[in-house]
C-alpha positions in Angstrom: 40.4 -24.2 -11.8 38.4 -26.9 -13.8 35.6 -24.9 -15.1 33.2 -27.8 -14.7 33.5 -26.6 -11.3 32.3 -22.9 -11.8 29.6 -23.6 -14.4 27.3 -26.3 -15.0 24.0 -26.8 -17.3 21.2 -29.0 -15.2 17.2 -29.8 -16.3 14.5 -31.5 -15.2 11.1 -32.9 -16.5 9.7 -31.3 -13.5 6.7 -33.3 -12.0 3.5 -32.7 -14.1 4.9 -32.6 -17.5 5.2 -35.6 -20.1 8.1 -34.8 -22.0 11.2 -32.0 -21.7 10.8 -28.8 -23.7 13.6 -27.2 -22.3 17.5 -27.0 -23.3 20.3 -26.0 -22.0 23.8 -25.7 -22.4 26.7 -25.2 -21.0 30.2 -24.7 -22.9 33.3 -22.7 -22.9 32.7 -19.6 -23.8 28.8 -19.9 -24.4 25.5 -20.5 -21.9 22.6 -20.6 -23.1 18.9 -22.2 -21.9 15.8 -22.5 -24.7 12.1 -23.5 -23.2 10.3 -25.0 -26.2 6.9 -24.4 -26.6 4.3 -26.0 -28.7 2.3 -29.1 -28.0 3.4 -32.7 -27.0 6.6 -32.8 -28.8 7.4 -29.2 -30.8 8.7 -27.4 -28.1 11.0 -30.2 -27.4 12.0 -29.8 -31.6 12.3 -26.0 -30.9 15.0 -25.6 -28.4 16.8 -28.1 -29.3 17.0 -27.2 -33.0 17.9 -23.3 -31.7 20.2 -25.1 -28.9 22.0 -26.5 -32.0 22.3 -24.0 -34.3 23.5 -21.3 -31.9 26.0 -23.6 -29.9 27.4 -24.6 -33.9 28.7 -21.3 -34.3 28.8 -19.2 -31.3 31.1 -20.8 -28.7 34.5 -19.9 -29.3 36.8 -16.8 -28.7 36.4 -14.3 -30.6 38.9 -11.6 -31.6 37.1 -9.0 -29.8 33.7 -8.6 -27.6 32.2 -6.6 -30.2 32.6 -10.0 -32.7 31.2 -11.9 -30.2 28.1 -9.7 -29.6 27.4 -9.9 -33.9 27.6 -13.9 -33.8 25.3 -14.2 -30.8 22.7 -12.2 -32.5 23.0 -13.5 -35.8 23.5 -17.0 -34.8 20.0 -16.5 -32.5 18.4 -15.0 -35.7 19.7 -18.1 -37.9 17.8 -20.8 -35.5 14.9 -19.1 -36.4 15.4 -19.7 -40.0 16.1 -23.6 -38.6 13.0 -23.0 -36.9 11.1 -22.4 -40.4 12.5 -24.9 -42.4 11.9 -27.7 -40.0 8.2 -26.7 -40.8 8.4 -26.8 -44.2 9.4 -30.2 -44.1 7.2 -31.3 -41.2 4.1 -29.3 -41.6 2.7 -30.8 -38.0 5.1 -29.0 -36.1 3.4 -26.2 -36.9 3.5 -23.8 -34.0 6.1 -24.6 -32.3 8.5 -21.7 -30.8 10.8 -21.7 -28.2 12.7 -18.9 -25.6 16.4 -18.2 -26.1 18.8 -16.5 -23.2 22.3 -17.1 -24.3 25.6 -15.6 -22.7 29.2 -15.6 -24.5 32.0 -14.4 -21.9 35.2 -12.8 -23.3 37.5 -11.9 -20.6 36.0 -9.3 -18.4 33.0 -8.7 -20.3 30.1 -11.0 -21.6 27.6 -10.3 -24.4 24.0 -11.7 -24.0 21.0 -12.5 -26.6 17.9 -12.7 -24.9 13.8 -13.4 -26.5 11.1 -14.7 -24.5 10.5 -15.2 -20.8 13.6 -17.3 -19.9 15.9 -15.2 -18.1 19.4 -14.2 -16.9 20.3 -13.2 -13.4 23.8 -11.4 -12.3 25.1 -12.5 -8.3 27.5 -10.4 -7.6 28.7 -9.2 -4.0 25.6 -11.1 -2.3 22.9 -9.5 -4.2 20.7 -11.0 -7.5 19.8 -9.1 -10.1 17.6 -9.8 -12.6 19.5 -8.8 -16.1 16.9 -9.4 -19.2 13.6 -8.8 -19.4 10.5 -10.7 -19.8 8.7 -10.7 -23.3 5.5 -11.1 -21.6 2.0 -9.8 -22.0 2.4 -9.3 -18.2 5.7 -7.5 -18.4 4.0 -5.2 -20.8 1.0 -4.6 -18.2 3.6 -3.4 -15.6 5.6 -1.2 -17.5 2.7 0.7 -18.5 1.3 0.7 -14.5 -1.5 -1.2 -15.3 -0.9 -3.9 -12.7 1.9 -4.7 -10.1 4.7 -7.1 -10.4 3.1 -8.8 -7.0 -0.4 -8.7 -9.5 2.0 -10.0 -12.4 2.8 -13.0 -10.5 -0.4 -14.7 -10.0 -2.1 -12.9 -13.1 -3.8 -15.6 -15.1 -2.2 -15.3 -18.5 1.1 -14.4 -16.8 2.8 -17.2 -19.5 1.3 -15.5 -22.8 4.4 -14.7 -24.8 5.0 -11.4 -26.8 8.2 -12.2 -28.1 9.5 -15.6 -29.0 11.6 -17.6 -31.5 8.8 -19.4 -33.9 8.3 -21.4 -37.0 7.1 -17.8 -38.8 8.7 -15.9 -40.9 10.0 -11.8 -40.5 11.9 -9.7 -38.6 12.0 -9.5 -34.7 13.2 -8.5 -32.2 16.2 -9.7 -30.1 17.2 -8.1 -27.0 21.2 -7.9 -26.6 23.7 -6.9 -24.0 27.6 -6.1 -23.3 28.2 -5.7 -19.8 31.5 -5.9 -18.0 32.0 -8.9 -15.0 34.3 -9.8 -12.6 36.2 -12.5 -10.6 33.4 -13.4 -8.0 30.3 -13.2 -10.5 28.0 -15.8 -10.9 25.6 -15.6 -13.6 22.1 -17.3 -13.6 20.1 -18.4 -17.1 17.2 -20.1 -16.2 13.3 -21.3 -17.8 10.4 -19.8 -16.0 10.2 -23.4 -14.2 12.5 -22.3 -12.1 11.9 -18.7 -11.5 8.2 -18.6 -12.7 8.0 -20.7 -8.7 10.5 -20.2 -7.0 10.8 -16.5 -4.7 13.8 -14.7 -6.0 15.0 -14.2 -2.1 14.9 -18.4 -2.4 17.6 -18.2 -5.6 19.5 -15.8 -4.0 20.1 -17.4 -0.5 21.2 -20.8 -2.7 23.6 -18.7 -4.9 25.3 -17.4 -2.1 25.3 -20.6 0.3 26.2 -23.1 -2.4 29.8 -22.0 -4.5 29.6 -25.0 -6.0 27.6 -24.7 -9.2 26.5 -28.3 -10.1 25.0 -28.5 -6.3 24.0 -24.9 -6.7 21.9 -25.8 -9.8 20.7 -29.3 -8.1 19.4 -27.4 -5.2 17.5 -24.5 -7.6 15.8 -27.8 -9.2 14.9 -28.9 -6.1 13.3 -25.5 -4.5 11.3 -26.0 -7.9 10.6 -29.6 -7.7 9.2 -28.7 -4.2 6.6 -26.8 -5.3 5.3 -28.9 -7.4 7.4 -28.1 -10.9 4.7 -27.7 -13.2 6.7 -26.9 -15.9 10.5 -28.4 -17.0 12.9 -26.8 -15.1 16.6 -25.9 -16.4 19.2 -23.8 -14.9 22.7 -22.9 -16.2 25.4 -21.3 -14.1 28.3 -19.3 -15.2 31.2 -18.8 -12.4 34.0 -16.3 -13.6 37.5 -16.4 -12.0 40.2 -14.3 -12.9 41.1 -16.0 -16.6 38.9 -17.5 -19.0 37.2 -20.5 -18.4 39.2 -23.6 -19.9 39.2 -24.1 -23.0 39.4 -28.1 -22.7 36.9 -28.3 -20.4 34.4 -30.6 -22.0 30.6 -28.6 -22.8 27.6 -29.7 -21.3 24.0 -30.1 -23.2 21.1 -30.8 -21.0 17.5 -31.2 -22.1 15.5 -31.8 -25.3 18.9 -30.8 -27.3 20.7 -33.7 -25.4 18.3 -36.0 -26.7 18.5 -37.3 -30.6 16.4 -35.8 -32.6 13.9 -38.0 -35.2 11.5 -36.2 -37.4 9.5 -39.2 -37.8 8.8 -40.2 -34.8 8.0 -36.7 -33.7 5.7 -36.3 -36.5 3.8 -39.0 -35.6 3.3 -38.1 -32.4 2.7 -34.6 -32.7 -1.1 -33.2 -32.6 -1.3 -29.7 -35.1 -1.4 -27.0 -32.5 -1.0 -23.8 -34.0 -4.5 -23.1 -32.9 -4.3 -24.2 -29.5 -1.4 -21.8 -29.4 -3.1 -18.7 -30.8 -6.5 -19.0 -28.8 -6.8 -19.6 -25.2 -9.2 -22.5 -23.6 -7.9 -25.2 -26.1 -6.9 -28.9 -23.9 -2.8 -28.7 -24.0 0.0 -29.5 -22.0 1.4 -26.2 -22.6 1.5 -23.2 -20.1 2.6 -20.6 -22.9 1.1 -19.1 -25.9 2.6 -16.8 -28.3 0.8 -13.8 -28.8 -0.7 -12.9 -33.1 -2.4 -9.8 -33.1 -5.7 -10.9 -33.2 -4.9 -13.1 -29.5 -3.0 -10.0 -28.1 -6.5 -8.0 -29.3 -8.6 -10.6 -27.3 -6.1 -9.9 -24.3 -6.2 -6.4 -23.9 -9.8 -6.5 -24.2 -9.6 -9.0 -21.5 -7.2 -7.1 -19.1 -9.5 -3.9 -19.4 -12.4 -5.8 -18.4 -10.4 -7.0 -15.6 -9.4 -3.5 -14.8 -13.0 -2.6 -15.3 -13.6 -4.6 -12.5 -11.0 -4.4 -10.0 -12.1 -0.5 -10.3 -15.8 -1.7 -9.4 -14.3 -3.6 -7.0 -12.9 -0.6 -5.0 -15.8 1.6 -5.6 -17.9 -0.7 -4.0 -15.2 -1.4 -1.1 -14.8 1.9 -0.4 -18.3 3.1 -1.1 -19.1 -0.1 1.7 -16.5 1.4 4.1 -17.7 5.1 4.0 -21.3 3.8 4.4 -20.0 2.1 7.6 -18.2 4.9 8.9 -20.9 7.6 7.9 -23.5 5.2 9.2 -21.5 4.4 12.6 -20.6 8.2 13.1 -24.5 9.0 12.8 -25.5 6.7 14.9 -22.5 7.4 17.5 -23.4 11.1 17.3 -28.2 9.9 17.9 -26.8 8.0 20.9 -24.7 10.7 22.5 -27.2 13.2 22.3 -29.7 11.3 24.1 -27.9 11.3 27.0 -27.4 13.9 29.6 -25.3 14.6 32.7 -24.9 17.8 35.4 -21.7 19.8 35.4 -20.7 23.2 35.6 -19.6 26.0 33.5 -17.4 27.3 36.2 -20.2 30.0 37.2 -23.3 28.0 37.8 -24.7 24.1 37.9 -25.9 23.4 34.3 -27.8 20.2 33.1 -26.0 19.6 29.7 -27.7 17.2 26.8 -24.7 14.5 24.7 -21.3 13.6 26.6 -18.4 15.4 28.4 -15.9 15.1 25.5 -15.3 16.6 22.0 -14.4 15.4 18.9 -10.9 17.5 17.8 -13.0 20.8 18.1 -16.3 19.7 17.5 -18.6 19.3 20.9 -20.6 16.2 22.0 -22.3 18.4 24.5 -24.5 21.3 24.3 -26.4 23.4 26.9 -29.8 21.9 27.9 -30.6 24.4 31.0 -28.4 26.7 32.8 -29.9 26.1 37.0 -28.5 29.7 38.0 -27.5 27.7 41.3 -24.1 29.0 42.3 -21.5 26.8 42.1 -19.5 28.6 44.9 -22.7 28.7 47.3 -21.9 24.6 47.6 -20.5 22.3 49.9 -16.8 21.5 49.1 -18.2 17.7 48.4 -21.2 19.0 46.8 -19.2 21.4 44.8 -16.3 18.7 43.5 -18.8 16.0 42.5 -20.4 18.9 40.1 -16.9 19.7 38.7 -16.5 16.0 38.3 -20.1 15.8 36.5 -22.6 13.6 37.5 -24.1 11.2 34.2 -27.8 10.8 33.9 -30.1 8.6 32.4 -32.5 11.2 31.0 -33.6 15.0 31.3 -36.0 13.9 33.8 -33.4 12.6 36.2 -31.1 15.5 35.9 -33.7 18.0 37.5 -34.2 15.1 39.9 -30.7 15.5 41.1 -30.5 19.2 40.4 -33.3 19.2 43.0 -31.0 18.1 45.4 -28.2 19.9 44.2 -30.8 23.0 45.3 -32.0 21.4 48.6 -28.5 21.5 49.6 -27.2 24.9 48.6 -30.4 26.4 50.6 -29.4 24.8 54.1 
């Protein structure tokens, strides 16, 4: 089978931004997507500078899986030493970074690289599972319980980066994979403008209705471009049949890495935005920061404040709520004892004070004058109305109607 038809690279400017930061890449043994960040043009620079070193050396078979896993990883670590040279020479694209998810099959298994807050799904036998994980200031808030993943959604600096590939030098950290797949798995690498908007129950229902993967990945742009696409959008899909995927089929490159790349005109073009990147508030195009220390500082000052508050928040809520339910049950409890009625306590008629019912095995009712009139010395009528009770509108009116109570007893 022509693997063009299992696996396909597809992006999109989405319909807010001015240029595409994203890349993506689809080849023959590697997949890979790369969302560029930093200002008008440096994010485009940064993927596709990553997109092209990695793809350079990492897609081909491998003698063994454990090879392939070593050249993913070191190929990933080399962009970034790209990634710092291009600044060197071209000082204003200072700041720029960029996400990497790649994937290298080798026959039943695959090997994946993964920094940033791209990511890579697994479909297999109807179900979606998200395989990497985010390197997000959010991400970090959830595995430590300090907010939900439905809070992590809509929290407001849900894009700030802790991990990323960038234009500084030192040693980081590069999540990596091998995992075994089979015939029937579909793989998903996507940037967060596809699955930073669009419901994962949405990705999944388009995996499993669409086997084709170029109008499986059209439709996944689409479900993004519907809501708006804020942010570029690119999606890669990976279909595995039983042998390896062709070896003449011909790679596909989508994206800023598609694109020629000219220093000089992206120089020229290109605002210095390093600080926009480290400090929030600043006027940019971009959705995503990369967290320094001193900006992680400012947000877990930030997120504590906010915690600070969503605590208040609740106290108040449920200090309001018990006020209302203290305040209701008091005033429930004042009404019922000002009202009275005439019953029985199976001996005698008695004129009771609060209502005929309890509250589990608290009484509304209490004993406000036992008559002594015998309850068997009354009419069968008389008698059953007693039994029944007879409601009151004041003290006054119960001896009024114990009066005649009496009045008939005595004839």
């Amino acid at each position: 089978m022509d693997a063009r038809i299992l696996s396909t690279a597809y992006s999109h400017i989405g319909r807010v931004r001015s240029s595409n930061q994203d890349s993506g890449y689809a080849g023959t043994h590697l997949f890979l997507v790369a969302d560029g960040m930093g200002g008008h043009a440096g994010g485009d620079v940064a993927s596709s500078l990553a997109t092209q070193a990695i793809t350079a050396v990492a897609d081909e078979r491998f003698e063994s899986v454990e090879v392939a896993q070593r050249t993913l990883v070191e190929a990933v670590r080399h962009s970034a030493e790209e990634l710092v040279e291009a600044v060197r020479e071209h000082p204003d694209l200072a700041g720029m970074g960029t996400t990497v998810s790649a994937l290298i099959r080798f026959d039943d298994s695959v090997v994946l690289a993964h920094i940033g807050d791209s990511r890579i799904y697994r479909f297999r036998d109807g179900v979606l599972e998200q395989i990497t994980t985010d390197h997000t200031f959010v991400q970090k808030l959830v595995e430590t319980g300090r907010i939900t993943p439905e809070e992590a959604a809509v929290h407001p600096r849900r894009n700030v980066l802790m991990r990323v590939l960038g234009d500084f030098e030192g040693a980081f950290d590069i999540d990596t994979a091998m995992l075994d797949t089979t015939a029937g798995d579909r793989w998903l690498l996507c940037s967060d403008g596809l699955c930073g908007y669009v419901p994962e129950n949405e990705i999944l229902a388009t995996m499993a209705k669409e086997p084709d993967a170029a109008r499986a990945s059209e439709k996944l742009v689409e479900l993004a471009l519907a809501r708006g696409a804020p942010d570029n959008v690119t999606v890669v899909i990976v279909g595995v049949n039983e042998t390896n995927l062709s070896a003449s089929a011909k790679p596909i490159l989508v994206g800023a890495a598609a694109q020629p790349l000219i220093f000089d005109v992206v120089t020229k073009r290109l605002p210095r935005v390093a600080g926009r990147i480290f400090y929030p508030g600043a006027t940019t195009e971009e959705a995503e920061h990369f967290a320094s220390a001193d900006y992680l500082d400012v947000l877990i000052a930030e997120e504590r404040k906010r915690a600070r508050q969503r605590r208040l928040r609740w106290v108040i809520y449920f200090a309001t709520t018990a006020a209302a339910v203290i305040g209701f049950g008091i005033y429930g409890y004042v009404w019922t004892q000002s009202q009275y009625y005439v019953g029985t306590d199976g001996n005698s008629v008695v004129i009771y004070r609060g209502v005929n019912t309890d509250i589990g095995s608290i009484p509304l009712h209490s004993v406000a004058r036992d008559t002594d009139i015998p309850i068997d010395g009354l009419t069968p009528f008389v008698r059953d109305t007693v039994e029944r009770t007879i409601p009151v509108l004041s003290y006054k009116q119960a001896l009024l109607v114990v009066e005649r109570i009496e009045n008939v007893a005595s004839q």
